[in-house]
C-alpha positions in Angstrom: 41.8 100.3 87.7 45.4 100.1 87.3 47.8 97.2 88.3 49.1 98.5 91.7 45.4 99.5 93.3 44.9 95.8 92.2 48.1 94.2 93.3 47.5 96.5 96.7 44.0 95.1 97.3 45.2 91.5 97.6 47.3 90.8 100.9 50.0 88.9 100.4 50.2 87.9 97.0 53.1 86.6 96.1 53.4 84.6 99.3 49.9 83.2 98.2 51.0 82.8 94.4 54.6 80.9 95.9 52.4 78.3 98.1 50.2 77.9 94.7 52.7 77.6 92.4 54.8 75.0 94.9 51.7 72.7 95.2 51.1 72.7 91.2 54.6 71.8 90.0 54.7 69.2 93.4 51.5 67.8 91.8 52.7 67.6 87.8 56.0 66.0 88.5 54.2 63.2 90.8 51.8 62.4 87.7 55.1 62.2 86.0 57.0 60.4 88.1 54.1 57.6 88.3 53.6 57.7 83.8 57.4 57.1 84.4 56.9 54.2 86.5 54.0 52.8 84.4 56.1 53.2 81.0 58.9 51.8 81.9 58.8 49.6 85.4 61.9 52.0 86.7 61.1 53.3 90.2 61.4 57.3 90.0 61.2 57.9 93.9 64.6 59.5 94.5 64.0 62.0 91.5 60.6 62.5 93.2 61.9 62.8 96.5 64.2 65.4 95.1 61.7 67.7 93.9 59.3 67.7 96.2 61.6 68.8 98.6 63.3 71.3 96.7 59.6 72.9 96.4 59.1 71.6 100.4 62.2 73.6 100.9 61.1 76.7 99.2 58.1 76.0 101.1 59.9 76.4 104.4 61.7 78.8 103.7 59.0 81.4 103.3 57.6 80.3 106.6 60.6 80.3 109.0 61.0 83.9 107.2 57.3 85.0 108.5 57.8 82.8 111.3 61.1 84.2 113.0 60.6 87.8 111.6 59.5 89.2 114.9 56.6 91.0 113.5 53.3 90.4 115.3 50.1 90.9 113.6 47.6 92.9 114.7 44.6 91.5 112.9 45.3 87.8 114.4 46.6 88.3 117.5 44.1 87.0 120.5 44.8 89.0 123.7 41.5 89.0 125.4 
């Protein structure tokens, strides 16, 4: 099976691999930022606060797109 019948199976990948990769890196620099504090007493919550919502931000970003695209989906939509 070739890459793109693979890629093609899997709905929205890369919105799936963004909220994925967001979460990890939010996760690794928290454990960071706390082994900073532990190391060396120095409070690292604006650097923390930075990141996080730079990855928050990406994280918004890719919603309000799907969000206020106008497309409705078919598949969730309730009209009974």
């Amino acid at each position: 099976m070739t890459m793109k019948k693979k890629k093609d199976k899997i709905p929205h990948l890369f919105g799936k691999v963004m909220v994925v990769w967001c979460v990890l890196c939010g996760t690794a620099f928290s454990f960071l930022a706390l082994r900073i504090l532990s190391r060396t007493g120095n409070d690292p919550s604006a650097l923390l606060g930075i990141i996080l919502a730079f990855f928050g931000g990406e994280l918004a970003l890719m919603f309000g797109r799907d969000a206020l695209s106008g497309k409705s989906k078919g598949d969730d939509s309730d009209e009974s």
